[in-house]
KELO-779714 format. One record per atom (N, C-alpha, C): residue number from 0; residue in one letter; atom name; z, y, x. Coordinates in steps of 0.2 Angstrom, whole numbers. Layout:
BEGIN
   num   residu   atome      c3      c2      c1
   NUM        A      CA       Z       Y       X
...
end
This chain:
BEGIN
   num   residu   atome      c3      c2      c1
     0        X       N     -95      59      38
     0        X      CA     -94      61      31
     0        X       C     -97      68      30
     1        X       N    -100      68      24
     1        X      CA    -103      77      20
     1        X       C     -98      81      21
     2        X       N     -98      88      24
     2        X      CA     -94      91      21
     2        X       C     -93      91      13
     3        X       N     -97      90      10
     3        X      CA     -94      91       3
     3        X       C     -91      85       1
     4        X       N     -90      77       4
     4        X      CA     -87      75       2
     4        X       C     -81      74       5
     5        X       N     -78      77      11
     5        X      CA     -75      80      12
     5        X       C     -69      86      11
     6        X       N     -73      88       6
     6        X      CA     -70      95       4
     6        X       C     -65      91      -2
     7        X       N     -69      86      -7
     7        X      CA     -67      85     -12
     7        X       C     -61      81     -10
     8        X       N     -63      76      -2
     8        X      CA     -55      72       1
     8        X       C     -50      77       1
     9        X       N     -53      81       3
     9        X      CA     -45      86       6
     9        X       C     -45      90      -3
    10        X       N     -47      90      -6
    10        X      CA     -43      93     -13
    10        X       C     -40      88     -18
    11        X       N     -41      83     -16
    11        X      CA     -38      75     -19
    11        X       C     -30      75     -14
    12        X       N     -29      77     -10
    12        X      CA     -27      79      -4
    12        X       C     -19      81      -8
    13        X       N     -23      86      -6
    13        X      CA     -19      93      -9
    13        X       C     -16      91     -16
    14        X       N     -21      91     -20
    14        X      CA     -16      88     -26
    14        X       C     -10      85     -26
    15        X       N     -14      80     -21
    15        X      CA      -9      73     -23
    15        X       C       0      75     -19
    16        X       N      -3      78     -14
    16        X      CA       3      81      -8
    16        X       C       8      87     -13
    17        X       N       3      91     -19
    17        X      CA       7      95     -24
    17        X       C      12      91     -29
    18        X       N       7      86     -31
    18        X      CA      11      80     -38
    18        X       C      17      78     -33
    19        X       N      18      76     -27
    19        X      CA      23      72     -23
    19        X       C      28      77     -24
    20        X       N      27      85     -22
    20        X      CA      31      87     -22
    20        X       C      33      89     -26
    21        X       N      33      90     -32
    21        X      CA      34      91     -37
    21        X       C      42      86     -41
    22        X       N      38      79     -39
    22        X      CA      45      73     -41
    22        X       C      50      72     -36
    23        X       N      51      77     -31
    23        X      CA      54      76     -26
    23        X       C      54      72     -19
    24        X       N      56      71     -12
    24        X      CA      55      67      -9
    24        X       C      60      62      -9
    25        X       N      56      55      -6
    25        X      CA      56      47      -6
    25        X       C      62      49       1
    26        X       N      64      44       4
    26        X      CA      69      42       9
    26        X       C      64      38      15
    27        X       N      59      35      12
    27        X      CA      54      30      17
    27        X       C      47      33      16
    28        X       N      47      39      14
    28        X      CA      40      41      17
    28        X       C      42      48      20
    29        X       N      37      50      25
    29        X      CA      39      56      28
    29        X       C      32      59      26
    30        X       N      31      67      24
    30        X      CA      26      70      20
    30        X       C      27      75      26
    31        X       N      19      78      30
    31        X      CA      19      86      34
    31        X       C      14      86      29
    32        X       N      13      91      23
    32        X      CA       8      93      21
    32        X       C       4      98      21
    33        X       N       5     103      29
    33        X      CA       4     105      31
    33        X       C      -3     102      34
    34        X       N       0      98      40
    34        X      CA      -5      93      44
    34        X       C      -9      87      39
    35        X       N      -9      88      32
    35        X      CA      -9      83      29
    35        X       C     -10      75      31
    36        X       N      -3      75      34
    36        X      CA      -2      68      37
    36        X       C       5      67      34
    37        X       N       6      60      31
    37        X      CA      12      55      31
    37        X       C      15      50      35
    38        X       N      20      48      34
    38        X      CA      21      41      37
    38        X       C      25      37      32
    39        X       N      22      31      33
    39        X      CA      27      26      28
    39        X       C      33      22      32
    40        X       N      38      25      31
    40        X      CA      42      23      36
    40        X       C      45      15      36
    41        X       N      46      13      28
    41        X      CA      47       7      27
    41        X       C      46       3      20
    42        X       N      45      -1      17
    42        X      CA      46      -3      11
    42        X       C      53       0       7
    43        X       N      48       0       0
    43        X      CA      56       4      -2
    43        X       C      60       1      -5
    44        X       N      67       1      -7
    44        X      CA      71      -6     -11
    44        X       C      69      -5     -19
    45        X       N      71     -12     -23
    45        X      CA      69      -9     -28
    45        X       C      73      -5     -33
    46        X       N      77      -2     -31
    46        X      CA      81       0     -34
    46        X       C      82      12     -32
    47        X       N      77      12     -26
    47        X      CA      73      15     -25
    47        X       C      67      20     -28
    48        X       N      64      14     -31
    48        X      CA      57      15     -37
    48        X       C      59      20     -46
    49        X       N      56      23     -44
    49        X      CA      59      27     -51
    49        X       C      54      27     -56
    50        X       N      49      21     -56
    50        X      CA      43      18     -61
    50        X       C      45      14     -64
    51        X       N      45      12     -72
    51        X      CA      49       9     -75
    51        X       C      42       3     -74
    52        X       N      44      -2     -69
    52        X      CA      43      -8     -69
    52        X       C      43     -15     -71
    53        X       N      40     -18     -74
    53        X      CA      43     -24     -76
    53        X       C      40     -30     -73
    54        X       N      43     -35     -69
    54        X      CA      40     -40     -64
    54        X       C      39     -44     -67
    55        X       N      41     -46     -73
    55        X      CA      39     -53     -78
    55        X       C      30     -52     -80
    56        X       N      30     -44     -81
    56        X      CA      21     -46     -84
    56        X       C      15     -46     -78
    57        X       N      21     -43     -72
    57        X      CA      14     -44     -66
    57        X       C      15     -50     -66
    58        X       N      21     -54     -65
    58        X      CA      21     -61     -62
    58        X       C      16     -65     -69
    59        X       N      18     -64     -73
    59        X      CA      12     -68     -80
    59        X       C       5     -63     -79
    60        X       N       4     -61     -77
    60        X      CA      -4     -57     -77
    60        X       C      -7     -62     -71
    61        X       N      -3     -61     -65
    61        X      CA      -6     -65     -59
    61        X       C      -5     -71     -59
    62        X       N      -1     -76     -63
    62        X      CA      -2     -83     -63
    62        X       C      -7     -86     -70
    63        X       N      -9     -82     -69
    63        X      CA     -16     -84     -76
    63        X       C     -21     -87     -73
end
């Protein structure tokens, strides 16, 4: 990979490791944002998720 595309992974990076910390940390991801490295420890319940989801319009979106 370019450095320069490269540069722009790792400031996509960053952000994204900033916006995370900013909403607080999850229970089933683990964030070194240092090392920028995670881990996805498990699926999360849904009751877990703080995105106002609604599974009737995926479910009608995807049986179309």
């Amino acid at each position: 990979m370019p450095s320069d595309a490269r540069l722009v992974l790792r400031s996509r990076i960053q952000l994204a490791i900033e916006l995370a910390q900013q909403a607080g940390q999850v229970d089933w991801v683990e964030v070194d944002s240092k090392a920028f490295k995670g881990v996805f420890k498990n699926p999360p319940a849904r009751d877990e998720i703080s995105s106002d989801i609604q599974e009737h319009l995926i479910v009608e979106l995807y049986s179309k």
